[in-house]
C-alpha positions in Angstrom: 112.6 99.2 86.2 109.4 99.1 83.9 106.0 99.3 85.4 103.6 96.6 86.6 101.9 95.1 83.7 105.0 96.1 81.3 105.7 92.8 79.4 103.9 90.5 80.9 105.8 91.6 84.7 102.3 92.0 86.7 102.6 93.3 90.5 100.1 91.6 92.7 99.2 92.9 95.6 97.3 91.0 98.9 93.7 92.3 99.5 93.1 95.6 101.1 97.2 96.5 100.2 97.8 99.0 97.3 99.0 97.9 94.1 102.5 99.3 93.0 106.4 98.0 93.3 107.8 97.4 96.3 111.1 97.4 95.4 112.0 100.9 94.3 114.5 100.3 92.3 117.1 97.3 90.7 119.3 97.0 94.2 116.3 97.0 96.2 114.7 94.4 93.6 118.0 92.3 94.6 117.5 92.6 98.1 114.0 91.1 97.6 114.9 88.1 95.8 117.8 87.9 98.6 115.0 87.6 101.1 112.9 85.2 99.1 115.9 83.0 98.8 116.6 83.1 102.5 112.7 82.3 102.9 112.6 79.5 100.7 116.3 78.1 102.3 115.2 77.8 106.0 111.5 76.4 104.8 113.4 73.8 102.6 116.5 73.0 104.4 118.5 73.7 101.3 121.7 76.5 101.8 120.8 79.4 100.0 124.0 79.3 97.7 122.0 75.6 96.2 119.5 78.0 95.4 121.1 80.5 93.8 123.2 78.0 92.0 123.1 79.0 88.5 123.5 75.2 87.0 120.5 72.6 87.3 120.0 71.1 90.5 117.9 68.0 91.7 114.5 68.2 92.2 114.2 69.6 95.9 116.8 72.7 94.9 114.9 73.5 92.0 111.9 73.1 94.0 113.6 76.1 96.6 114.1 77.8 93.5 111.0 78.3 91.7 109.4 78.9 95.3 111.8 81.3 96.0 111.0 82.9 92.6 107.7 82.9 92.6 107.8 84.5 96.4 109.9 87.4 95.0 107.2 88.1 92.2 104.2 87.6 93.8 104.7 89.4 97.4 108.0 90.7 96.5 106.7 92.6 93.5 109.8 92.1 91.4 109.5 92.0 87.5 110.3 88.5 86.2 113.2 90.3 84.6 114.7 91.8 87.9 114.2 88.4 89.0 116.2 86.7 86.0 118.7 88.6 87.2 118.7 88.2 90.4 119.1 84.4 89.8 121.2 84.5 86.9 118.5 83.1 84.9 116.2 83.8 81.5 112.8 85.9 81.9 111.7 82.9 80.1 112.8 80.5 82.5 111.5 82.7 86.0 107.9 82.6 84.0 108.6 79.3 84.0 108.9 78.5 87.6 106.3 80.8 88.6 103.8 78.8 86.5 104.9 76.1 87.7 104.3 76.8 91.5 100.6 78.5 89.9 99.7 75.3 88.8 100.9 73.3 91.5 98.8 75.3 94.2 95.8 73.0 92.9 97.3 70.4 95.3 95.9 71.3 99.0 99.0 70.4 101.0 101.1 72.7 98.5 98.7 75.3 98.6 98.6 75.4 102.4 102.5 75.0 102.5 102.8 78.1 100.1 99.8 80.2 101.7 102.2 80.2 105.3 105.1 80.9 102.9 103.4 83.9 101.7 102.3 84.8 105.3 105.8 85.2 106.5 106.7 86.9 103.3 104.4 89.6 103.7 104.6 89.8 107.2 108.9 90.6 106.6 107.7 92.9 103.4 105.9 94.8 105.6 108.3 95.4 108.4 110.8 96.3 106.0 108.1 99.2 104.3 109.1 102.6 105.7 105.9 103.2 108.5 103.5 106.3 106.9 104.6 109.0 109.1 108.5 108.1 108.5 107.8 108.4 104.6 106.0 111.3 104.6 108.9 113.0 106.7 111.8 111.9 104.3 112.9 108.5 106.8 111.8 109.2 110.0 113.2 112.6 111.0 113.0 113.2 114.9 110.7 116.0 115.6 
């Protein structure tokens, strides 16, 4: 997996969080787009496997799509290219969709509707992160 910043793959982080991948590796990369696809599915209404489709789809499944792509590289920290995977698409075409949900945020109702999709993003990234002690310990070793 290359670095954040590597190519044009930049890892943001949410204020006051440390910068850095969260998934470790390309199966936990996987796992992240998974989880972005099941976000964007229940938010949607649209069954994940629409999503993860790999022909065109009408507008609302593409919609699912590039949100669900943009979730995984924003909060998720996956590289576009992990993502392209992931989806079965192009680098080119992942940069695509997460320029296209950039530019759409300058509508207020999308903004707000992507700000709680984010929320809950986070909110499962951060359950799913190992808790200090248990990293430091190897994976929570009972003492």
């Amino acid at each position: 997996m290359q670095s954040p910043g590597v190519g044009g793959d930049v890892a943001l982080s949410p204020p006051g969080r440390p910068a850095g991948p969260f998934p470790r590796n390309a199966a936990a990369g996987r796992r992240a787009c998974r989880l972005a696809r099941e976000i964007a599915s229940a938010f949607f209404a649209i069954p994940v496997t629409d999503i993860a489709r790999p022909s065109r789809a009408v507008a609302p499944v593409c919609e699912a799509r590039h949100v669900a792509m943009y979730l995984a590289h924003v909060v998720f920290q996956v590289s576009l290219s992990g993502i392209a995977e992931a989806f079965g698409r192009d680098r080119t075409s992942v940069a695509h969709a997460v320029r296209r949900i950039e530019d759409r945020r300058d509508d207020a109702a999308f903004d707000t509707m992507l700000t709680r999709l984010e929320t809950l993003a986070h909110a499962v990234k951060t359950a799913l992160e190992p808790a200090p002690d248990e990293a430091a310990d190897g994976g929570g070793a009972v003492r």
